[in-house]
N, C-alpha and C positions, 0 to 999 in steps of 0.2 A: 406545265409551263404556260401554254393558254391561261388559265386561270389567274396566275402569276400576271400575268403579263396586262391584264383585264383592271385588275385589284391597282394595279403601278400606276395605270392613264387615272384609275379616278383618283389616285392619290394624290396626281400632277394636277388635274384638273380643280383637286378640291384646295388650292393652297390659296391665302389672301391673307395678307399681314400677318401677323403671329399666330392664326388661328388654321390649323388642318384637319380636317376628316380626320376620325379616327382611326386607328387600325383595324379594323373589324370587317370578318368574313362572316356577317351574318344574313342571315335568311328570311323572310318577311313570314314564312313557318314556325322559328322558332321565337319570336314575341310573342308573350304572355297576353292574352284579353285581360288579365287581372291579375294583382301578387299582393302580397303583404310586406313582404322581406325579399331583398336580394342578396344573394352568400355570393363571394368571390372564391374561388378557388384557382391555384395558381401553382407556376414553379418556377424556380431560378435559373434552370439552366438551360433551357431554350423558351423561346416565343411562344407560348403558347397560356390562354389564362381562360375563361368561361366567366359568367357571371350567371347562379343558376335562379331561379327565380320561385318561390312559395308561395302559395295561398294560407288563411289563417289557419287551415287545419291542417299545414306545413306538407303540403300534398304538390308536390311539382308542376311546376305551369308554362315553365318557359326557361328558353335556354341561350344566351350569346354569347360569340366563341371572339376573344382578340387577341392579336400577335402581338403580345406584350409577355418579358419574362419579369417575376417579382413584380405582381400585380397587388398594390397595398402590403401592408403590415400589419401584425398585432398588436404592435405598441402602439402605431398613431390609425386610428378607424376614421373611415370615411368623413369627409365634412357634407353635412345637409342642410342646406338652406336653400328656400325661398323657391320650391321644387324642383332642382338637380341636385345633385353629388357627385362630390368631387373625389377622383381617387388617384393614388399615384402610383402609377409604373414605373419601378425603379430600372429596370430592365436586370440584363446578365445579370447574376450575384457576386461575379468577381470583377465585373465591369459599372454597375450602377451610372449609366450615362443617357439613358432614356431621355432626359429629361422635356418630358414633356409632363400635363397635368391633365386628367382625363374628365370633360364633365361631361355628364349622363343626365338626359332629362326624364325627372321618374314616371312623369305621365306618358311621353313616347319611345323612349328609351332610344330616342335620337343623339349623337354622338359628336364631341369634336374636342380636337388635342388645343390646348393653350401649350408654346413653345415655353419653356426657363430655359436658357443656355450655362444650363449650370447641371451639376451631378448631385447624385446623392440627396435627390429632393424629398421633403418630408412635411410632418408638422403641417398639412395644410387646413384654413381657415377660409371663412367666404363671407358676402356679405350682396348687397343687390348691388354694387357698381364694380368691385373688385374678386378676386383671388388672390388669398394674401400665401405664402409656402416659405420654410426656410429651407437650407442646404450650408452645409458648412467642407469647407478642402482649408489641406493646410496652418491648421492652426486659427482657422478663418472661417467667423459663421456670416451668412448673408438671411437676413429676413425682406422680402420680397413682397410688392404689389403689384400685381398684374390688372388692367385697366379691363375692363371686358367691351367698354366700345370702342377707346380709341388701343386699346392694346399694345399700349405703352409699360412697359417696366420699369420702377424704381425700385432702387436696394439701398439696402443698410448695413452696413458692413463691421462686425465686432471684430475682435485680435483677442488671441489668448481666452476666451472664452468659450463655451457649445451651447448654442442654443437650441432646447428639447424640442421645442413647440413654441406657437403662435396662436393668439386666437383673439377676433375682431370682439368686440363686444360693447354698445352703446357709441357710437363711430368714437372707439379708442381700440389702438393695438396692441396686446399687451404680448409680449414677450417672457418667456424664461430663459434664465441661463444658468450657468454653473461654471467657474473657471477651471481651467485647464493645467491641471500642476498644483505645487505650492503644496505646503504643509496642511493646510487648515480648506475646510469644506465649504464653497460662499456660494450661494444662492442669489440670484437678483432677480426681481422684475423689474420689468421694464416697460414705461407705459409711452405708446407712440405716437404721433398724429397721422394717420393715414393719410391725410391729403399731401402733406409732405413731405412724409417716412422722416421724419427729424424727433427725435428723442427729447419729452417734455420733463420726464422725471422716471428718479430710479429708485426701489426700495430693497435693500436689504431682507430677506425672507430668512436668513442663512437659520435662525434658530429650530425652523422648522425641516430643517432638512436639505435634500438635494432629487435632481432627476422628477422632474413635472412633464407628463404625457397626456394628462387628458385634465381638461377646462369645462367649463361649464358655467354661463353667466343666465341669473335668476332674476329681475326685477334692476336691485342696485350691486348684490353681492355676485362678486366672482367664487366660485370654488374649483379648487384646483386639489389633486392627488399628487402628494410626496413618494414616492419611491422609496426612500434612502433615508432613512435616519440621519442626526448628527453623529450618533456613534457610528455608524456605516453599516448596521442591519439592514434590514427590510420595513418600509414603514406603517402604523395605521394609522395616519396625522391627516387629514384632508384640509388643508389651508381656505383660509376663509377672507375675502378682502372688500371691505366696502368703495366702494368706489366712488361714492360721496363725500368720505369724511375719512379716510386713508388708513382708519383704523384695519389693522390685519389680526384674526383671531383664528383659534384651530377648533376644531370635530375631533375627537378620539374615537374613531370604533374597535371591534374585538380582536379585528385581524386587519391583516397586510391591506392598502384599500390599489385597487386597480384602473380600469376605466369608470366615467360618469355617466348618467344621462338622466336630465330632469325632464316629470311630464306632472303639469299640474301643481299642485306643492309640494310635491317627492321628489326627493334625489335619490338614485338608485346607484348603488357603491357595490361594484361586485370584488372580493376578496381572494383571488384567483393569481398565483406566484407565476409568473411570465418566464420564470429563470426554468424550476423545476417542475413546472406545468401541475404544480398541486393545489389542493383546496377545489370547494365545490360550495362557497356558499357566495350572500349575498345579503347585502344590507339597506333598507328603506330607509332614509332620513326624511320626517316630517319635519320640514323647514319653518312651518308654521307654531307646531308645540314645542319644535327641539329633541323630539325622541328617536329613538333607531331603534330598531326589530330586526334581528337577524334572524336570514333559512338559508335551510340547507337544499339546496337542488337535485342534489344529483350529476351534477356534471360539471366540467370545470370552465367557470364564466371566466371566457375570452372578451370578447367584447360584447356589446347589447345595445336593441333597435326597440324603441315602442311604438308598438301601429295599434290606435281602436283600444279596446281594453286588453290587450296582450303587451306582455314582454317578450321579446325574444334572446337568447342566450348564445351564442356562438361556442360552442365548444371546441376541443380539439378534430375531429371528423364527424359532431353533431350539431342538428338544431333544434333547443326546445324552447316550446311556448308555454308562459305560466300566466296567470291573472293578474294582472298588476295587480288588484287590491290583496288577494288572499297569497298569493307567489302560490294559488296549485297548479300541479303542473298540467295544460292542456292537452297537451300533444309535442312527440318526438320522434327524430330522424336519424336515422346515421346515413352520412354522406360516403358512398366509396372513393377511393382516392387512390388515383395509377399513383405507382413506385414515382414520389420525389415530388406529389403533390402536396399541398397543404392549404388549410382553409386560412384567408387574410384578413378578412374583413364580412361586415354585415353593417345592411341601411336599410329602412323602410321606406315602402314606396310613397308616403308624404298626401295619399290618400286615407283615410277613415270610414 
């Protein structure tokens, strides 16, 4: 209760406009001198979440503990820019009302909640003046800017649509969606102005698909991962969209494509079924020749972090590291997991 009671004053003490101390019962003990990657581990049905922390040779370094239930997700991973990351606590799993947005600074692994008075928050995006996150109730999706100095909120408000994801890129905010109902399968982007959250232009993507979760913007080109076929399978389409000259074209790989992440002039597409937790491989795209090499890992790629010459892979209760150029594998973990845990997410710590 003591404890309790300790934890409550600094949480009183730490309030100021939209921004609070995070929930965190940590220890000046358990911060890492050094990490490469931070794994979240997490559960839905009480408060309780860790964020564990590795070295490159995926050797344990550091540990903090926060009262958060549904600490990130698998379909939307961390947002990292500009050294923190962003992650969100959904809270309960039959409640999802946390809504608050977690940033982590990866050099001191210092803490504080951005307020959304909103549920169900997801899809977040960042950039050096904002936190941009969507949430949909209702039949009602909201894409969101959160101001990080004056921490002011502006929303966007769709009808009849779900919007997956968000993601800042070249100060434009592009948006996915997918309507709600109806016979026929429509897909939109949706390109923003951040400064005004006002809707500049919309395109049609529908040919290519539906359900977009993970982005990735390269120079001028966006790439984004389809889901969902037009026929309603599972997709290996990775949508391609210039953002100078609105041209939109697709990548075919060999299998399902999943989460992204460019480092250098690769795009690294892991092929990993989100539904039935199968597949273990993973595909290079050299954006520069136009080729893709697939491997097989070994485990089945959830999400993925590049720190240094390593890839990291998030499995279902593992971590491995492979060499980005050659994908051999360096080193692996299995992570224990009390009854009802689950791994959500993986970032690198933004050092090299």
């Amino acid at each position: 209760m003591k404890k309790f009671l300790i934890l409550l004053l600094l949480g009183l003490l730490c309030i100021g406009g939209i921004v609070l101390c995070a929930q965190s019962s940590v220890s000046p003990d358990d911060i890492p001198e050094e990490y490469a990657v931070g794994v979240i581990q997490t559960i839905g049905n009480k408060e309780s979440s860790d964020i564990l922390y590795f070295n490159e040779n995926l050797e344990q370094t550091g540990r903090t503990h926060y009262r958060y239930a549904s600490m990130g997700d698998s379909w939307s991973a961390p947002a990292n820019f500009g050294g923190f990351v962003y992650i969100v606590p959904q809270g309960l799993a039959n409640r999802k009302d946390a809504e608050v947005i977690l940033q982590l600074n990866l050099a001191t692994l210092e803490n504080q909640e951005f307020v959304l008075e909103q549920t169900a928050i997801y899809g977040v995006s960042a950039d050096s003046s904002s936190i941009y996150a969507v949430s949909n109730l209702n039949r009602k999706s909201f894409v969101n800017r959160i101001d990080l100095v004056e921490k002011t909120v502006q929303t966007l408000e769709y009808s009849d649509v779900y919007v997956s994801t968000a993601y800042i890129f070249n100060d434009v905010l592009y948006a996915f969606s997918e309507e709600m109902g109806g016979d026929t399968q429509k897909e939109t982007l949706h390109c923003i102005n951040p400064d005004t959250m006002t809707e500049v232009k919309r395109i049609d993507i529908s040919d290519f698909g539906s359900g977009v979760y993970s982005v990735v913007g390269v120079n001028t080109m966006l790439y984004f991962s389809v889901m969902t076929s037009p026929t309603g399978g599972f997709s290996n389409i990775l949508g391609v969209y210039n953002t100078e000259t609105d041209e939109i074209t697709h990548i075919e790989f060999p299998q399902i494509v999943g989460h992204l992440v460019s480092y250098g002039d690769k795009l690294y597409v892991t092929h990993g079924n989100f539904v039935t937790l199968e597949g273990s491989s993973l595909s290079v795209y050299d954006m520069a020749a136009g080729t893709i090499s697939t491997y097989d890992l070994g485990v089945w790629p959830g999400q993925l972090a590049a720190h240094g010459d390593s890839l990291y892979i998030l499995g279902i209760d593992q971590v491995a590291g492979y060499d980005l150029l050659t994908l051999e594998l360096q080193a692996q973990i299995e992570i224990p997991l009390d009854a009802g845990y689950y791994l959500s997410g993986i970032f690198a710590s933004g050092s090299s």
